[in-house]
C-alpha positions, 0 to 999 in steps of 0.5 A: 163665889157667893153661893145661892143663899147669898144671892137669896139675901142680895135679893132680899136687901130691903133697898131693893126695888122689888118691881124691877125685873132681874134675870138670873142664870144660877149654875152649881157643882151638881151641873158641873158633875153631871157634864162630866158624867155625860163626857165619861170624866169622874169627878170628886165634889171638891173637883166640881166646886174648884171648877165653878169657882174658876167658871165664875171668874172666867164668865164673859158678859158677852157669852156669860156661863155655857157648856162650852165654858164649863167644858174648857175649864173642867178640861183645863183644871184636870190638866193643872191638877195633873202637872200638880200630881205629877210634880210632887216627889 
């Protein structure tokens, strides 16, 4: 997942047309953690990044990155992790 300094240096290409209009969404770990809290789930920094890696792979054009999303997948990575868990010896 390209982190926000590059996207910072994709805006910046000079081959850029810096008139055109662009709209952005930028979503990181720390939302990642702090939707957690508010759902009462604790999460390790290693966590919250594993899960906006998968958020970012998961985005549809039709409904991009939300809460819902960002719910489904922490809900789903807890539960991989787990089955991870569960099946070493």
């Amino acid at each position: 997942m390209p982190t926000l300094k590059e996207h910072i240096e994709w805006l910046n290409d000079p081959f850029k047309d810096k008139d055109q209009h662009y709209a952005l969404a930028v979503w990181s770990e720390d939302d990642v953690l702090e939707r957690a809290a508010e759902r009462g789930i604790h999460l390790s920094t290693e966590d919250a990044r594993n899960i906006i890696d998968l958020v970012e792979d998961r985005q549809s054009a039709d409904n991009g990155i939300n809460w819902m999303l960002i719910d489904v997948v922490t809900d789903s990575y807890l539960e991989d992790k787990a089955d991870a868990e569960a099946a070493e010896p």
